[in-house]
C-alpha positions in Angstrom: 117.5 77.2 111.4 115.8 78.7 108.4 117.0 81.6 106.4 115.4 84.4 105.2 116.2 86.9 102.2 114.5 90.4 103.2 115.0 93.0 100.4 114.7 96.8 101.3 116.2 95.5 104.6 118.1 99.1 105.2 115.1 100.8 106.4 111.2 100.8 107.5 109.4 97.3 107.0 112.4 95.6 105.8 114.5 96.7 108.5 111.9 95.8 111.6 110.7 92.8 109.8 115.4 91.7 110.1 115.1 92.6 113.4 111.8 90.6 114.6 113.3 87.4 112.1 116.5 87.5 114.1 114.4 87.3 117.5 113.4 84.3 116.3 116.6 82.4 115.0 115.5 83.2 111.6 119.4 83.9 110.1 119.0 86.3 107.5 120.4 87.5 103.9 119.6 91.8 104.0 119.3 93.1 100.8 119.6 97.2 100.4 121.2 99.6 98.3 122.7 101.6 101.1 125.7 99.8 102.1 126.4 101.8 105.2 122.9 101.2 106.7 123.2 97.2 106.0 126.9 97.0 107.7 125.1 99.0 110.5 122.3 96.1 110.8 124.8 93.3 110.5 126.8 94.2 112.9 123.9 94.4 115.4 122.2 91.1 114.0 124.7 89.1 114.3 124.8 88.9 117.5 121.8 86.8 117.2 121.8 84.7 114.3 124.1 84.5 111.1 124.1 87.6 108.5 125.1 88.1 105.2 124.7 91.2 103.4 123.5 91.9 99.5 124.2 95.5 98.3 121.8 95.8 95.0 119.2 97.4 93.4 116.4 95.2 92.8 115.7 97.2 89.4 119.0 96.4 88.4 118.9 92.9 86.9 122.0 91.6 86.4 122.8 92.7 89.7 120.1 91.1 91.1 121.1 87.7 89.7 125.2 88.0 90.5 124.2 89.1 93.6 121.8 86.4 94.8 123.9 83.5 92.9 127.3 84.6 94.5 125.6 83.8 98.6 128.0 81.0 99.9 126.9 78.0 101.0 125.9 78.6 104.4 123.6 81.1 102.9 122.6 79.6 99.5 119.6 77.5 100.8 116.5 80.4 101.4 113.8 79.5 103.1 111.3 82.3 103.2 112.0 85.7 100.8 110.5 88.8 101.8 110.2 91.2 98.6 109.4 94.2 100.7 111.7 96.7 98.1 110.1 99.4 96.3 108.9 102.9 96.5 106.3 105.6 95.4 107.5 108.7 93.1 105.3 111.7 92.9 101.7 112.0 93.7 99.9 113.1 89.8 97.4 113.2 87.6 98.2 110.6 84.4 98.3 113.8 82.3 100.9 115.8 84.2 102.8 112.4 85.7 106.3 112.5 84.8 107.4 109.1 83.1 110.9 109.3 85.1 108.8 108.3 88.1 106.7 105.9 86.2 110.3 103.8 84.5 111.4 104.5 88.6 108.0 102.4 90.3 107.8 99.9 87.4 111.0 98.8 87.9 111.4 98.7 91.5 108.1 97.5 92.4 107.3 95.1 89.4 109.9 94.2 87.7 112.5 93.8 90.8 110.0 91.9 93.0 109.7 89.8 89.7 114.0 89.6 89.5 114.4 88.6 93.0 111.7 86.1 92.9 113.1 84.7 89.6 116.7 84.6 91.7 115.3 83.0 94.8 113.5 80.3 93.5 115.6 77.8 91.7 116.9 76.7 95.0 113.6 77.0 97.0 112.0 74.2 93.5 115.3 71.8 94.0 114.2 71.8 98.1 110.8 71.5 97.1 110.0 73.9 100.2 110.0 78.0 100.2 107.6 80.6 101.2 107.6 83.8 100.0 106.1 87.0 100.9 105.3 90.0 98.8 104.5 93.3 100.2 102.2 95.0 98.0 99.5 97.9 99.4 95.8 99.1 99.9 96.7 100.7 96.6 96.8 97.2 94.9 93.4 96.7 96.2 92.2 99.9 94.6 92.9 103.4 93.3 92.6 106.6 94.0 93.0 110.0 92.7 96.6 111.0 91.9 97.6 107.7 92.6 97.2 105.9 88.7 100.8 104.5 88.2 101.5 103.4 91.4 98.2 101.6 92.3 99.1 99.9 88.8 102.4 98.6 89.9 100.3 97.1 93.3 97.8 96.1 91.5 100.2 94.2 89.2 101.8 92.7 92.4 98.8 91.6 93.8 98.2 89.6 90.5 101.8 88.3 90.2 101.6 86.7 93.7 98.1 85.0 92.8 99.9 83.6 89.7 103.3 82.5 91.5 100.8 80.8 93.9 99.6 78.5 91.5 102.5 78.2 89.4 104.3 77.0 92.9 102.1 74.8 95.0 103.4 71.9 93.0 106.5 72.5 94.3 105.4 73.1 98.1 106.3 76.4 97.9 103.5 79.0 99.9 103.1 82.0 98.1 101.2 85.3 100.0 100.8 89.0 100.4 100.9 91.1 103.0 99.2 94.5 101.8 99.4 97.9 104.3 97.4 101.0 104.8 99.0 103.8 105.9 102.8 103.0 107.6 104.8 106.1 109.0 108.1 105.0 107.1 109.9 106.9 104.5 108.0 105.9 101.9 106.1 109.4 102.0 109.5 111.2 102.0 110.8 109.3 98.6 107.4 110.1 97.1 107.2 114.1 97.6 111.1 114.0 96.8 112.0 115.2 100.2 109.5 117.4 101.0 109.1 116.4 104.7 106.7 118.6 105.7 104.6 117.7 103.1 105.4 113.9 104.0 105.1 114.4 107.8 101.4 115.8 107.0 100.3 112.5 105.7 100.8 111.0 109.2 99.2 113.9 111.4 95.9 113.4 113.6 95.9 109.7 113.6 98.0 106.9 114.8 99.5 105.1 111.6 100.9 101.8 111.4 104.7 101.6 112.9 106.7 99.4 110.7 107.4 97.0 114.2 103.4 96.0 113.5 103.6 95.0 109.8 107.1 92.6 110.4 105.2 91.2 114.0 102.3 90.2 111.3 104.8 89.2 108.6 106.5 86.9 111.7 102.7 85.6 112.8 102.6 84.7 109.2 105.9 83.4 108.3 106.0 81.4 111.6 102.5 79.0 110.9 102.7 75.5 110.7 103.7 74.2 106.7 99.9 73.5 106.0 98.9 76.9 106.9 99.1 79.6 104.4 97.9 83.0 105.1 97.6 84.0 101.2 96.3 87.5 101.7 96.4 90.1 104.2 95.0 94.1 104.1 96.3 95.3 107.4 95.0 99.6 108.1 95.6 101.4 111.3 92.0 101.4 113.2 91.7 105.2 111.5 91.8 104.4 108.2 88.6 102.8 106.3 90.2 103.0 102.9 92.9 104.6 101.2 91.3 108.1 101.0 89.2 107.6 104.4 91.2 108.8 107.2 89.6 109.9 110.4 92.3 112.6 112.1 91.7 114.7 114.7 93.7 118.1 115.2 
């Protein structure tokens, strides 16, 4: 059986992509910062396959490290890693943006994708097998007003995954993205600062992506035969033609 590290596991496409993983004796390592949500998700997982739980946040670097480097045995081998964690703060121009939120989506979506990875992969270069996904966005594909800092730290991740793929393949390890339109999660929520009215708007008049369709796609992909690597994926509900197109109807 493989094993699979899924960070951001405690909610939205990290939490359905645990859930589809274990449905296919994938065992899995969830990563999170909310403890109570990942003893929640263990207990029902492991009814399936075998869970171990990693309470960190991936901005948090020497956590990251101890964390990762303390899995026991049974665990210490992963297989595919799913860096799904990170989150959008505020929605500004660069003028009026506040730099909390900037440090905030740097860290989490650059820099602790980058930790994880750097975590993951001694072990996946000794097996000389691994494949890892990193969830990045439409906003990594291009930008759009308001949205500067963040499309950066996408941008940045679609970039990083391009280089890990070349910096890997010598060591047969498949490197791809996976990048989403819109996804009714609580990504909107985090980004207005709980505002939900204001987040529930963004998701009116249309039907969005569910977070059960991006981890059935993440399982299509993770689940290919070795030669096959699906490098890059946009995925947008049928509404959407780009980030700023959105056909609703009230």
């Amino acid at each position: 059986m493989k094993t699979a590290l899924i960070t951001g596991a405690t909610s939205g496409i990290g939490k359905s992509t645990a859930i589809e993983f274990s449905k296919h004796n994938i065992n899995l390592v969830l990563c999170g910062r909310r403890l109570d949500r990942l003893e929640a998700l263990q207990n029902e997982l492991s009814k399936r396959v075998k869970v171990h739980m990693l309470s960190f946040d991936v901005s948090d670097k020497e956590k990251v490290f101890s964390s990762i480097n303390s899995l026991p045995d049974l665990f210490g081998s992963i297989d595919i890693l799913i860096n799904n964690a990170g989150n959008a703060h505020g929605l500004d121009t660069i003028q009026d943006g506040d730099i909390d939120d900037w440090d905030a989506m740097i860290d989490s979506n650059v820099k602790g994708l980058l930790y994880v990875a750097k975590a993951v992969l001694p072990k996946m270069i000794e097996q000389q097998s691994g494949h890892i996904i990193n969830i990045g966005s439409t906003a990594g594909k291009e930008v759009y007003q308001k949205g500067n800092v963040y499309c950066g730290t996408k941008h940045a991740v679609d970039a990083i995954t391009k280089g890990m793929r070349i910096d890997l393949i010598e060591h047969g390890i498949k490197v791809g993205a996976l990048h989403p339109g819109l996804v009714e999660t609580e990504f909107s929520n985090v980004r207005f600062k709980g505002d939900d009215k204001r987040a529930d708007d963004v998701y009116k008049g249309f039907d969005p992506l569910t977070p059960n369709d991006i981890a059935d796609i993440i399982t299509f992909v993770v689940t290919r035969p070795y030669h096959i690597n699906i490098a890059d994926l946009v995925v947008l509900p049928s509404a959407q033609a780009n980030s700023t197109l959105i056909k609703k109807s009230f």
